[in-house]
N, C-alpha and C positions, 0 to 999 in steps of 0.2 A: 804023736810027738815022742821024741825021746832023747833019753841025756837029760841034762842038770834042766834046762829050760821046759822041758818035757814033766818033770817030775813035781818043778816050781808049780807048775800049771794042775796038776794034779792036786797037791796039799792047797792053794786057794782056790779050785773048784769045790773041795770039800770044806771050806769054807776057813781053813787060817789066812792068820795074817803072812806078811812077808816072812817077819821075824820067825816066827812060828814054822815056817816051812822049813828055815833055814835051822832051827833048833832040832826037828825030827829028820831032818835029808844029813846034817851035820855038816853044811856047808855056811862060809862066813854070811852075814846076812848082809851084808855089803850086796852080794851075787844073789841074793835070791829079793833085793829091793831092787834092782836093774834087772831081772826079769820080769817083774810085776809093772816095771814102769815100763818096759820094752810093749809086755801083751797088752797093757791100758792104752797106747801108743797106737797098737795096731786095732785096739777094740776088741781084743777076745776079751777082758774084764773092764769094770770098774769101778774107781775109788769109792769108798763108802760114803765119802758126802757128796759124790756124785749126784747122788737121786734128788728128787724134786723136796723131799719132804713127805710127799703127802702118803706116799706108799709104804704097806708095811709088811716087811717081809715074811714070807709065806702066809701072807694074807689069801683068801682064796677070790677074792677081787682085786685088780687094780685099776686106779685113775683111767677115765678116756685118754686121756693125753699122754699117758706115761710111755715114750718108748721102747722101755725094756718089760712091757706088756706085750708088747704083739711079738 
């Protein structure tokens, strides 16, 4: 990926938030919360209270059922 949508995707794989991407990229965070809901959209991420609950991140198990286990 590349450009601003590229870069968004980068600063929330390393794990910020929207705002947060937009604070270190220096772009309004307007543009970097319509990126994040663009890739949730399409499934490259998902919202934090997305998950079930039961999983806990960087746990070195997850849930049988949890989809974003397999």
């Amino acid at each position: 990926m590349s450009g601003v949508f590229g870069a968004v995707m980068e600063r929330l794989a390393a794990g910020e938030s929207p705002r947060a991407a937009a604070r270190t990229l220096g772009i309004p965070a307007d543009l970097a919360e319509t990126v994040a809901a663009e890739a949730e959209r399409f499934g490259l991420v998902i919202r934090a209270g997305a998950a079930c609950g039961t999983c806990t991140p960087g746990a070195a198990s997850a849930c049988a059922g949890c989809p974003f286990a397999r």
